[in-house]
Biopython code that builds the backbone (N, CA, C, O; Angstrom):
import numpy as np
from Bio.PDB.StructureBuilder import StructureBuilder

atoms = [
    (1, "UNK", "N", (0.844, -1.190, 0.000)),
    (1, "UNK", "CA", (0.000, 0.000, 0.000)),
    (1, "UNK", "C", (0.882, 1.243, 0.000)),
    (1, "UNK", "O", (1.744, 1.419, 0.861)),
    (2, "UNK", "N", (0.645, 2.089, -0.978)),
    (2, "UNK", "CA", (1.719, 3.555, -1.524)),
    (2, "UNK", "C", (3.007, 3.544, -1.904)),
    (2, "UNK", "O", (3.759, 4.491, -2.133)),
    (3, "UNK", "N", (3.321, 1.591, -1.985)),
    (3, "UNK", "CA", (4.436, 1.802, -2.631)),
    (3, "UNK", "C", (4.095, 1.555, -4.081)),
    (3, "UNK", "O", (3.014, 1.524, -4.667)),
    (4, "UNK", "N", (5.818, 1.324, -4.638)),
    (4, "UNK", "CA", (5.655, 0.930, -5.801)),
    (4, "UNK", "C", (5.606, -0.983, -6.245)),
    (4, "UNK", "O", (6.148, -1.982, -5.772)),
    (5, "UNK", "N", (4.667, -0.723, -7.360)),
    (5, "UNK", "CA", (4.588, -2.179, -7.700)),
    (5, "UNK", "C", (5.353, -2.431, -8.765)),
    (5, "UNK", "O", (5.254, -1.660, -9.719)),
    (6, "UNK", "N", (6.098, -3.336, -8.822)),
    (6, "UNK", "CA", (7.295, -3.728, -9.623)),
    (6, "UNK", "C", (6.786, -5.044, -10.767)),
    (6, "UNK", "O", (6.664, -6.177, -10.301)),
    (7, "UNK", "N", (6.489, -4.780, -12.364)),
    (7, "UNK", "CA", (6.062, -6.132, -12.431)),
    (7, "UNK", "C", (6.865, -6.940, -13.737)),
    (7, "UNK", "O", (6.695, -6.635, -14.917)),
    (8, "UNK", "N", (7.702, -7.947, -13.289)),
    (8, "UNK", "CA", (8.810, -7.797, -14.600)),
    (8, "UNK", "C", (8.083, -8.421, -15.415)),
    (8, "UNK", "O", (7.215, -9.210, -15.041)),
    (9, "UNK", "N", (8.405, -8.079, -16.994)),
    (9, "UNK", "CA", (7.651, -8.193, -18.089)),
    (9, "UNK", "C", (8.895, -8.934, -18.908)),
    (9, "UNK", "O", (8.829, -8.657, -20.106)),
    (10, "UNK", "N", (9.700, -9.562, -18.668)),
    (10, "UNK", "CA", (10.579, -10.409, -19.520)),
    (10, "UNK", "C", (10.198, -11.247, -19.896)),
    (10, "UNK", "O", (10.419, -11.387, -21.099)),
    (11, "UNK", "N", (9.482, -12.241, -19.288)),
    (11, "UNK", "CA", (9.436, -13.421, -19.897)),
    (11, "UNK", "C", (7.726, -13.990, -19.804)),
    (11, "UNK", "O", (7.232, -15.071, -19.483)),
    (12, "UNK", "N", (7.093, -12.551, -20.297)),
    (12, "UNK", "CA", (5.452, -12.912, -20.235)),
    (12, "UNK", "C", (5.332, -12.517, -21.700)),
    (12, "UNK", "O", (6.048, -11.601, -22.103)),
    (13, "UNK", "N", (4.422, -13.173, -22.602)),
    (13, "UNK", "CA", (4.199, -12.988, -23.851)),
    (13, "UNK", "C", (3.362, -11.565, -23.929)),
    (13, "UNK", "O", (2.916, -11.440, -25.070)),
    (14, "UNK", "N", (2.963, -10.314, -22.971)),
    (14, "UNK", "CA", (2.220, -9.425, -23.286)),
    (14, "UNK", "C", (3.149, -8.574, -23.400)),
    (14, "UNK", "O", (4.339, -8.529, -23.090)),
    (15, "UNK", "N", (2.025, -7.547, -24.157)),
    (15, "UNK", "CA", (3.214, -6.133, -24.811)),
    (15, "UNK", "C", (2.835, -5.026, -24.562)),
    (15, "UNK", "O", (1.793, -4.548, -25.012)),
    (16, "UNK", "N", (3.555, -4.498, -23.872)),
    (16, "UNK", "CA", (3.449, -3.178, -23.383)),
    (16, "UNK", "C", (3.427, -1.714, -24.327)),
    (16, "UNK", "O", (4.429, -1.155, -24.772)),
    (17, "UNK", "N", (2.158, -1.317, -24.478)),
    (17, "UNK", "CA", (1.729, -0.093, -25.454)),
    (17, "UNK", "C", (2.284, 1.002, -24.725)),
    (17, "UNK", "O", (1.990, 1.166, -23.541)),
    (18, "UNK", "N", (3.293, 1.993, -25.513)),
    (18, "UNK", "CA", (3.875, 2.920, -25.089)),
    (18, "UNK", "C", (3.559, 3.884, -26.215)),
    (18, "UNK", "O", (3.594, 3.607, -27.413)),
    (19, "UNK", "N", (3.068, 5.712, -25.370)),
    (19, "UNK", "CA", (2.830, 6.735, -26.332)),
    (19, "UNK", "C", (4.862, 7.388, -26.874)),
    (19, "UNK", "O", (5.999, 7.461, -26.410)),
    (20, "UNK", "N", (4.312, 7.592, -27.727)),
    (20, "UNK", "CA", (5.479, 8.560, -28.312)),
    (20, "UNK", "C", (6.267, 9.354, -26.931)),
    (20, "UNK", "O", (7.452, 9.287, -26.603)),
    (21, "UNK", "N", (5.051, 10.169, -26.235)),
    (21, "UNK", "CA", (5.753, 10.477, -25.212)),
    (21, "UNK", "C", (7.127, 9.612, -24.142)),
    (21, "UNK", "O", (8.310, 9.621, -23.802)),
    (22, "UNK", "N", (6.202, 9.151, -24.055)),
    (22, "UNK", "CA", (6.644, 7.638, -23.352)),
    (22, "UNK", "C", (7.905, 7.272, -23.527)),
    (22, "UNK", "O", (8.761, 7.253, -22.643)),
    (23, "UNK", "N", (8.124, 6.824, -25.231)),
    (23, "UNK", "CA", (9.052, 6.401, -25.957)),
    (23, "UNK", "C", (10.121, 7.215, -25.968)),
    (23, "UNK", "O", (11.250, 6.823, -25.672)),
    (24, "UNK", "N", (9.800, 8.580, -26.360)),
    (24, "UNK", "CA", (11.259, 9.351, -25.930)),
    (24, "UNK", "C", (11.567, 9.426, -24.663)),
    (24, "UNK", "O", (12.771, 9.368, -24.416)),
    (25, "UNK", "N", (10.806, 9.543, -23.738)),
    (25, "UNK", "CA", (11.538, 9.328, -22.198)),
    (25, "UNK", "C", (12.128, 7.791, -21.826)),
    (25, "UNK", "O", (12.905, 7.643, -20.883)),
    (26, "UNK", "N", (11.744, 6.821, -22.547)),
    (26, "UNK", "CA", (12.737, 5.413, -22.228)),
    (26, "UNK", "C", (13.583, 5.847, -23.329)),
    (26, "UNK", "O", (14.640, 5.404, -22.879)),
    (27, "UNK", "N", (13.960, 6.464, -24.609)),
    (27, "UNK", "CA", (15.405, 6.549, -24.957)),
    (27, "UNK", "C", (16.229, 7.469, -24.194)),
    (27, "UNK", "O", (17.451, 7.434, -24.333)),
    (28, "UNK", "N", (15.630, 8.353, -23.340)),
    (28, "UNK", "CA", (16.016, 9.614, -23.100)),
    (28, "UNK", "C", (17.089, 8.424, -21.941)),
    (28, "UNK", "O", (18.306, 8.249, -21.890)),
    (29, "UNK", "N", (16.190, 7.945, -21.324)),
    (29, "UNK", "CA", (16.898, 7.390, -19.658)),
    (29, "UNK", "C", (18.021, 6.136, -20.066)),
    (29, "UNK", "O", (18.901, 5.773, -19.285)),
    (30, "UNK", "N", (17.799, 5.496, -21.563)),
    (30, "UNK", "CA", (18.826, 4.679, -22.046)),
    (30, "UNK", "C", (20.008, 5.163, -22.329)),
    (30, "UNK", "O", (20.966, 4.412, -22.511)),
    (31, "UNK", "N", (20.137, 6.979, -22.435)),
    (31, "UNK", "CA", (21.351, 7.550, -22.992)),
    (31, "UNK", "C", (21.997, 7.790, -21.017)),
    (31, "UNK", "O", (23.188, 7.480, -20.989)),
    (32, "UNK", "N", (21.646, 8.088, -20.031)),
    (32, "UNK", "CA", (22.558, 7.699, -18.866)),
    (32, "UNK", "C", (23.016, 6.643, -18.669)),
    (32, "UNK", "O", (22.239, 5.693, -18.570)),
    (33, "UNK", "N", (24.398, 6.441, -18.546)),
    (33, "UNK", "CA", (24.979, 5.494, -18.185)),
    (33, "UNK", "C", (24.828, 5.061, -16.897)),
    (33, "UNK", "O", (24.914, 3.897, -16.507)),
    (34, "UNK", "N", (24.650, 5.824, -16.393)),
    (34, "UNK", "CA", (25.152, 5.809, -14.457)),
    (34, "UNK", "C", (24.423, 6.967, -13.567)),
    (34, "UNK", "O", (24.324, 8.094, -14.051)),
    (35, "UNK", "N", (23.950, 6.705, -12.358)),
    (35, "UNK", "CA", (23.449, 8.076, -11.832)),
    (35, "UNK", "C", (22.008, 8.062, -11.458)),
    (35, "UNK", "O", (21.435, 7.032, -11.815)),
    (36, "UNK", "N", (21.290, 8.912, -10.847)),
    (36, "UNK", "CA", (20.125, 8.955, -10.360)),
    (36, "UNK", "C", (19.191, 10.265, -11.708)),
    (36, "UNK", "O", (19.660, 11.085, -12.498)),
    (37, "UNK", "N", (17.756, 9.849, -11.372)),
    (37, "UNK", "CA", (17.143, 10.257, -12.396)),
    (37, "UNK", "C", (15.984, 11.052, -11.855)),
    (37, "UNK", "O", (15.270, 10.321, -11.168)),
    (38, "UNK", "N", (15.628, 12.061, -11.910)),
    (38, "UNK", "CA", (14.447, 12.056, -11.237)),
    (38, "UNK", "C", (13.127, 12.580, -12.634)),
    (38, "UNK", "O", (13.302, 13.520, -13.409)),
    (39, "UNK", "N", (12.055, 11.789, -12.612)),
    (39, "UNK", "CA", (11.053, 11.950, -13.538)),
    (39, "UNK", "C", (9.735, 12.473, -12.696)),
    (39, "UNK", "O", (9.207, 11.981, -11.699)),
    (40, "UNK", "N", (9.424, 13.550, -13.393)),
    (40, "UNK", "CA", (8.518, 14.645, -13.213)),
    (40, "UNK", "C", (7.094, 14.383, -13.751)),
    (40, "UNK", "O", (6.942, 14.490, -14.968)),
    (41, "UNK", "N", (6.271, 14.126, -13.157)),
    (41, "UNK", "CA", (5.027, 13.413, -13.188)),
    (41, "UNK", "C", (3.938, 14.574, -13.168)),
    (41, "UNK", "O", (3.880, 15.296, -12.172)),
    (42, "UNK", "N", (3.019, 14.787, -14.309)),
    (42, "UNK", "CA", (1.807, 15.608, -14.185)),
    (42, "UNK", "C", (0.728, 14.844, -15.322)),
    (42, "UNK", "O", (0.731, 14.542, -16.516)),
    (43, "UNK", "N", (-0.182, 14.745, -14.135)),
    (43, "UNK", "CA", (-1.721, 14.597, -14.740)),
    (43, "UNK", "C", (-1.258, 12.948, -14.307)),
    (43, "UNK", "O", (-1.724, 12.357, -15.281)),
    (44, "UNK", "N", (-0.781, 12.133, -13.649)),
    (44, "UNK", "CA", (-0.186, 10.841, -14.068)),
    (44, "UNK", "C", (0.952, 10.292, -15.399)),
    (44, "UNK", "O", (1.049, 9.194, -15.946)),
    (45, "UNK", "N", (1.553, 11.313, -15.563)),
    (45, "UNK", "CA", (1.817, 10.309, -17.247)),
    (45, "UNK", "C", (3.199, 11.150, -16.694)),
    (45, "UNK", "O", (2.946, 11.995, -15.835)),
    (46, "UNK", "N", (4.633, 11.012, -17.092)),
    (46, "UNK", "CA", (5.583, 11.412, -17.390)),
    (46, "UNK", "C", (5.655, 12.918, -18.082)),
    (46, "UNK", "O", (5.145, 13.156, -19.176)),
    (47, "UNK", "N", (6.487, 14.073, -17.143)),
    (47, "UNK", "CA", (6.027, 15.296, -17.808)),
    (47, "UNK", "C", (7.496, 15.438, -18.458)),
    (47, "UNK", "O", (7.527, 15.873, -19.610)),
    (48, "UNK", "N", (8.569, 15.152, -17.907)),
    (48, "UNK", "CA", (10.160, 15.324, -18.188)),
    (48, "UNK", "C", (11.032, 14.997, -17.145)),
    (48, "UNK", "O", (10.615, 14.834, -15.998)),
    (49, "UNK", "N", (12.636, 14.848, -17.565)),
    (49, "UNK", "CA", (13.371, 14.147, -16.987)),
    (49, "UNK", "C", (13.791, 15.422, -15.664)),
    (49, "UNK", "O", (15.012, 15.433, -15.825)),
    (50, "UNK", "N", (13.624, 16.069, -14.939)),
    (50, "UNK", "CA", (14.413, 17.056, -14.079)),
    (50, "UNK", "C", (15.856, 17.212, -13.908)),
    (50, "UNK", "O", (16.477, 18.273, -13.948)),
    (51, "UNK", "N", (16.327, 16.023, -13.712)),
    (51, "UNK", "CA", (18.219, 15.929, -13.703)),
    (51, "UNK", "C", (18.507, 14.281, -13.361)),
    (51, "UNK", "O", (17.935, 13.383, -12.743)),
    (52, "UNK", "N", (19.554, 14.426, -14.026)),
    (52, "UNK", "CA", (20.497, 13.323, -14.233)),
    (52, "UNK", "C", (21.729, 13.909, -13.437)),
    (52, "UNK", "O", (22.173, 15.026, -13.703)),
    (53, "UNK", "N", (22.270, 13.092, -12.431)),
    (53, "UNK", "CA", (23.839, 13.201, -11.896)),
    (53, "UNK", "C", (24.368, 12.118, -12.348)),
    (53, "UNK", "O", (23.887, 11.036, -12.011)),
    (54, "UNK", "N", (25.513, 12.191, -13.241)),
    (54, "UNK", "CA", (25.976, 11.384, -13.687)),
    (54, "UNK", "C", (27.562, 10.585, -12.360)),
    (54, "UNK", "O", (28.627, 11.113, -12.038)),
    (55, "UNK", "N", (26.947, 9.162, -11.949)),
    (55, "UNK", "CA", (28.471, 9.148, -11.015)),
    (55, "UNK", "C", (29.050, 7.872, -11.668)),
    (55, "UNK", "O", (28.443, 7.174, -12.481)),
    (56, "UNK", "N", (30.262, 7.664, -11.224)),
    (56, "UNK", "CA", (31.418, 7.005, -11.769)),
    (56, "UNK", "C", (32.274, 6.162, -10.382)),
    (56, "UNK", "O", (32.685, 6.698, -9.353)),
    (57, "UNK", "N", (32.352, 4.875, -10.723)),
    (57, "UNK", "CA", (32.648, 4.396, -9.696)),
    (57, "UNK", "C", (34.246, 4.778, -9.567)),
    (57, "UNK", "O", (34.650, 4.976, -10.713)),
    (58, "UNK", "N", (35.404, 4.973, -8.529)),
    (58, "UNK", "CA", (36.183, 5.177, -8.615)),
    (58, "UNK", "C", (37.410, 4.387, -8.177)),
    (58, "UNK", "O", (38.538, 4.836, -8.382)),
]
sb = StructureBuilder()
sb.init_structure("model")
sb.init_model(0)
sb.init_chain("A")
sb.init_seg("    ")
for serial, (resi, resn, name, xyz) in enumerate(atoms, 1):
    if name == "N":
        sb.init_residue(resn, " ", resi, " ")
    sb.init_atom(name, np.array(xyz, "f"), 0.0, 1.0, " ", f" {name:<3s}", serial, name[0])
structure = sb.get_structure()
């Protein structure tokens, strides 16, 4: 209850319908390598990425 539900979709034959919107924000988050993300949520749906810190293990 108020968390998040996690539901892996690897190895289930259904397919997940994604808007354009959508789609550029999963390429957007495929171009960080490393780092925390924070995604900006209005109306429910993904509004934009806020910041990326990019870290590097050392």
């Amino acid at each position: 209850e108020g968390g998040v539900r996690i539901v892996d979709l690897t190895n289930t034959p259904r397919t997940l319908i994604v808007s354009d919107k959508e789609r550029n924000l999963l390429n957007l988050l495929r171009q960080i390598p490393y780092g925390e993300v924070v995604i900006v949520m209005h109306d429910g749906q993904p509004d934009r990425i806020e910041r990326g810190i990019e870290k590097k293990k050392l």
